[in-house]
C-alpha positions in Angstrom: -66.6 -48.9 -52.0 -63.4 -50.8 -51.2 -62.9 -54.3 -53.1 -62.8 -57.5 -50.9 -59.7 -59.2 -51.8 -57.8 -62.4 -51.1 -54.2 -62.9 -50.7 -53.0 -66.3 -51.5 -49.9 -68.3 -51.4 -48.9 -71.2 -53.8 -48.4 -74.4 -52.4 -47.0 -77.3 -55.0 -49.5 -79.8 -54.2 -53.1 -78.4 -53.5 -52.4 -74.7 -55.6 -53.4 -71.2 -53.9 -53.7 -71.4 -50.7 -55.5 -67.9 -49.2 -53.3 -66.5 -46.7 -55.2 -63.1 -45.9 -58.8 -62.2 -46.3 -61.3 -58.8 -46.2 -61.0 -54.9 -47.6 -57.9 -52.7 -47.6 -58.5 -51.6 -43.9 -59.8 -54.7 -42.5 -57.7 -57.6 -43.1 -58.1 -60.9 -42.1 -55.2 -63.7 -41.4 -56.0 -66.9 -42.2 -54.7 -68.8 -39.1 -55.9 -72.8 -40.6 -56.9 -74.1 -44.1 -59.6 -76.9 -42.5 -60.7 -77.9 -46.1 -60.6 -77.4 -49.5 -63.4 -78.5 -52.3 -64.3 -78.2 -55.5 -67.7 -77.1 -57.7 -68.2 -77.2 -61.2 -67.8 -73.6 -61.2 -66.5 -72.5 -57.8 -63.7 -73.5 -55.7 -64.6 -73.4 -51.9 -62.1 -73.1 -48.7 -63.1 -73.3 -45.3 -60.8 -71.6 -43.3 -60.1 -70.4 -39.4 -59.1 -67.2 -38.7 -57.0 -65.7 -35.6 -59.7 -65.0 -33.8 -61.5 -68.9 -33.9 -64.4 -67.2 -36.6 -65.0 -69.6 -39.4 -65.3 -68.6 -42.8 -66.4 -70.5 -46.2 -64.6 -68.4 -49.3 -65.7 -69.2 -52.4 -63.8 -68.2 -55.5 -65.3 -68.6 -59.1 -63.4 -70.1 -61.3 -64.3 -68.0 -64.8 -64.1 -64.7 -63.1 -61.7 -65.2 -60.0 -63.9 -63.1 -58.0 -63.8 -64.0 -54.2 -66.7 -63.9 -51.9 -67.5 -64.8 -48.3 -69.9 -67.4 -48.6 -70.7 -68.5 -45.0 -69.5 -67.1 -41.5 -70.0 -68.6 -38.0 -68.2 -66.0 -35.5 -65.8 -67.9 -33.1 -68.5 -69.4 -30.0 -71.3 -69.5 -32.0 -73.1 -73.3 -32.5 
């Protein structure tokens, strides 16, 4: 099974930024960064992609692993 990966960029003042989101053949770009939060253990983004779908990605701080952890497609309330 491919691996879900996150591409990121790094800005000075808020650290990676994800740029690009989802599995070798089905890549995502990251069209806004609407906020940025922080756990105890995991680091959450909420992000807009191209197509208006909103995404939470949550990335854990010990491991680094990435996951999608919410999705509203672009229309839905």
């Amino acid at each position: 099974m491919p691996q879900f990966t996150v591409e990121c960029e790094h800005d000075p003042e808020r650290g990676e930024i994800p740029v690009r989101f989802g599995w070798p053949d089905r890549m995502r770009r990251i069209a806004e960064l609407i906020d940025r939060w922080e756990g105890d253990e995991d680091i959450y983004f909420r992000i807009r992609t191209e197509d208006d779908s909103t995404y939470i990605l949550r990335r854990k701080r010990v491991s680094g692993a990435w996951q999608i952890h919410f999705f509203r497609r672009a229309g839905e309330s």
